[in-house]
N, C-alpha and C positions, 0 to 999 in steps of 0.2 A: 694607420696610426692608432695606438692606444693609450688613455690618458684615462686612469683610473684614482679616484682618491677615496673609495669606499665610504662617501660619506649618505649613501642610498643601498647598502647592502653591497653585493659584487658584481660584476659584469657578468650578465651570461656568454660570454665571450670565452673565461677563464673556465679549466678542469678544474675542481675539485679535488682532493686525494689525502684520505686519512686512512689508517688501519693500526690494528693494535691499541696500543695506549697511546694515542695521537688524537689531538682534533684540530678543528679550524675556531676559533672564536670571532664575534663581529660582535662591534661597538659602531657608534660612528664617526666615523672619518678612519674607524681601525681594522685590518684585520691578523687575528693573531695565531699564530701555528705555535699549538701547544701539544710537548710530550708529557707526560706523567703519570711515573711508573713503569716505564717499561721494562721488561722482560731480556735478563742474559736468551741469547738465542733464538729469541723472536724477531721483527720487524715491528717498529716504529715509526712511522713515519708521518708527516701532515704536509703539505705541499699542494702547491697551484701552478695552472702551468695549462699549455698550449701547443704541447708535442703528441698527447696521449691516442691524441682520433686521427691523428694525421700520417701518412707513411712520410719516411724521413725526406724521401726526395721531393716533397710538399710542403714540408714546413715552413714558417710562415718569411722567419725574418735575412736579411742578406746584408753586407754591408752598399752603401753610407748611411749608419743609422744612430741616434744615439736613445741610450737607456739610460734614464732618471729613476732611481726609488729612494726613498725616505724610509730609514730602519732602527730600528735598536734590538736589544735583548735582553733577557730579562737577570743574567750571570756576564762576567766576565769572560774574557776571551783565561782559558785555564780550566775557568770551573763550569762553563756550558759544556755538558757531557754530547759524545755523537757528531754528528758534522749539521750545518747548517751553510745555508747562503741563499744566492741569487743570480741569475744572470743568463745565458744561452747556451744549451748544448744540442748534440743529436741524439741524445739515449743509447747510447752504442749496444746494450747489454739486453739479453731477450731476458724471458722470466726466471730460467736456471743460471742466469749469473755468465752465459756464451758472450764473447763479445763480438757480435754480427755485423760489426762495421768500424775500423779506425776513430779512435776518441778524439770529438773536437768540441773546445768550450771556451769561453770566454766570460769569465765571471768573478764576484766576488765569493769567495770559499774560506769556508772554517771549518778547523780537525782539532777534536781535542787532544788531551797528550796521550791518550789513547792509541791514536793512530801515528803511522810515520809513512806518510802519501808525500813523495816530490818526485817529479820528472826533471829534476834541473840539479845536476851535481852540487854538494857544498849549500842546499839551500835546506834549512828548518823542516820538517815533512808533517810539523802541525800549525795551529796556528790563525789566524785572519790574514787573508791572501788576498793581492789582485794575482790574476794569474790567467795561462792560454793554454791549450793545449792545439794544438793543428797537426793532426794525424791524417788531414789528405784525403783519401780513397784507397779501396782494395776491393779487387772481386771477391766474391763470396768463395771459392778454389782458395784463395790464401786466407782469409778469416779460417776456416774450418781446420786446415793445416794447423794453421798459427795455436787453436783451440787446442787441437790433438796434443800437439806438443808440449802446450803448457802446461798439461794437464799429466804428462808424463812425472814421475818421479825426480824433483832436484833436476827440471828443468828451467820452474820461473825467472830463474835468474837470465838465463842464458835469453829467452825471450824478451824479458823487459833489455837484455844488451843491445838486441838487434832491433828493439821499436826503437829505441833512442837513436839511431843511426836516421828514421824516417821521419819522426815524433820534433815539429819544433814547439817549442814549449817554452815556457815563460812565470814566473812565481814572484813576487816581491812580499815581504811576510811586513803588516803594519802594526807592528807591538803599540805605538803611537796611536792609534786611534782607539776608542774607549767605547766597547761594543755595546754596554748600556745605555750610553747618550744617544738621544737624536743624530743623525747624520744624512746629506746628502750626498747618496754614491751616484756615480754617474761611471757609463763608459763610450766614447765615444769610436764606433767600429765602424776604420776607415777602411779602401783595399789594401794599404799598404802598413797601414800599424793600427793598432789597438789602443785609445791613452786614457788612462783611468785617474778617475777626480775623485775628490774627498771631499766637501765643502765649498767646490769651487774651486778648490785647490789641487796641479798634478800632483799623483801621488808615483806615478806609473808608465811608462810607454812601453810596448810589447809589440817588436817587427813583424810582420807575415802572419799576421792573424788568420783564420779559417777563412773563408772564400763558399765553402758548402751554404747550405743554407740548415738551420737553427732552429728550436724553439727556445720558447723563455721556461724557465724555470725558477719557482721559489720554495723552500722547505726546511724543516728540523727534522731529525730524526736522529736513530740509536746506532747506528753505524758506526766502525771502526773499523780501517784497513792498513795492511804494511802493503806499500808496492811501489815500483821505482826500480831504477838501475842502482843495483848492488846490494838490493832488496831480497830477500825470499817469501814470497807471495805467503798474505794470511789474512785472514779475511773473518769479524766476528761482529752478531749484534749486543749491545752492552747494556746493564742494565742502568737505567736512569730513575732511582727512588724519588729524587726532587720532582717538584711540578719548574717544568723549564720554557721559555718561548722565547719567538722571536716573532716583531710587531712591524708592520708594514702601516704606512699612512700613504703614499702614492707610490703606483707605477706608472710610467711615460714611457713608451717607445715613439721615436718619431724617424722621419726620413732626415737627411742632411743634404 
């Protein structure tokens, strides 16, 4: 169990992770991931998180568990440039961008209109998301393949066809909720469904969640992607003039 309200500085529990025009700021009871300024073509990034020292089939969390944080930010879902969120994944991605293991996550996620990211036909590809992805397993033989190909000329399409076919995934877009307020997100990750809260309130249930095991992640950054089924893969970091964040008062993982 972790139950953090940063009113003593942070856990040495949690990674760290700023670069670029990114930092982390600490108030008490806050801690704040700030971009400003960042740079068309750079990385930007601030972010905490609990994957970075661990090999992926070590990490830490599995289902019955639920996740509690306490968030705002400091723009509107529109005008926060880059992507931001919260929530679990396995870092699929080595440092050149290879994706060395099927994407699984389970989180809250924001794209600005920058980007157009959906795995789920018919759904908005920016935006503040509950949302899953459960891409399973593959041996490292079909990652490398899958790499090869994608990377081939006016092939991404045809790849994101055929991950959809393994890829279950999950998106619900919450225009309704008001990314500067205070809010409690919560997710409760059962084996058989996913169901995400708002204030207490469902927002979300998501079938056949991941099963791997997870770390937690939190972060803003400059990023902007197109990818998806019927998508042609593109991939850019964007520059963010504004001083931008987004503010954490608690995280809570616990067992259920």
């Amino acid at each position: 169990m972790v139950d953090d309200n940063f009113e003593h500085g942070v856990s040495p529990y949690w990674v760290r992770f700023a670069i670029g025009h990114a930092d982390i700021e600490r108030a008490p009871g806050i801690l704040r991931f700030v971009v400003d300024g960042a740079v068309s073509g750079e990385l930007s990034d601030a972010e905490l998180d609990d994957h970075r020292t661990v090999p992926r089939e070590r990490l830490m969390w599995k289902p019955p568990l639920r996740l509690t944080v306490h968030a705002r930010t400091s723009h509107r879902s529109g005008e926060l440039l880059g992507t931001a969120g919260f929530g679990f994944w396995n870092d699929p991605f080595d440092w050149v961008g290879n994706v060395q293991t099927p994407p699984n996550a389970l989180w809250f996620f924001y794209g600005s209109p920058h980007s157009d990211m959906s795995f789920v036909r018919n759904v908005r590809g920016h935006g503040w998301k509950a949302a899953m992805l459960n891409g399973g397993r593959a041996d490292k033989l079909t990652m490398a393949l899958g790499n090869f190909v994608f990377n081939l000329p006016g092939m991404s399409k045809l790849v994101f066809r055929l991950a959809e076919t393994r890829i279950n995934a999950h998106e619900f877009i919450m225009d309704d909720v008001e990314l500067t307020e205070w809010h409690e997100y919560r997710i409760d990750w059962m084996p058989r469904e996913a169901i995400f809260f708002v204030d207490g309130v469902e927002v979300s249930r998501a079938p056949n969640p991941p099963t791997v095991p997870l770390g937690f992640v939190a972060w803003v950054d400059n990023n902007a992607a197109v990818m998806g089924p019927g998508r042609d893969f593109a991939f850019n970091r964007i520059a963010v003039p504004q001083r931008q964040w987004m503010e954490l008062s608690r995280v809570c993982i616990e067992p259920l």
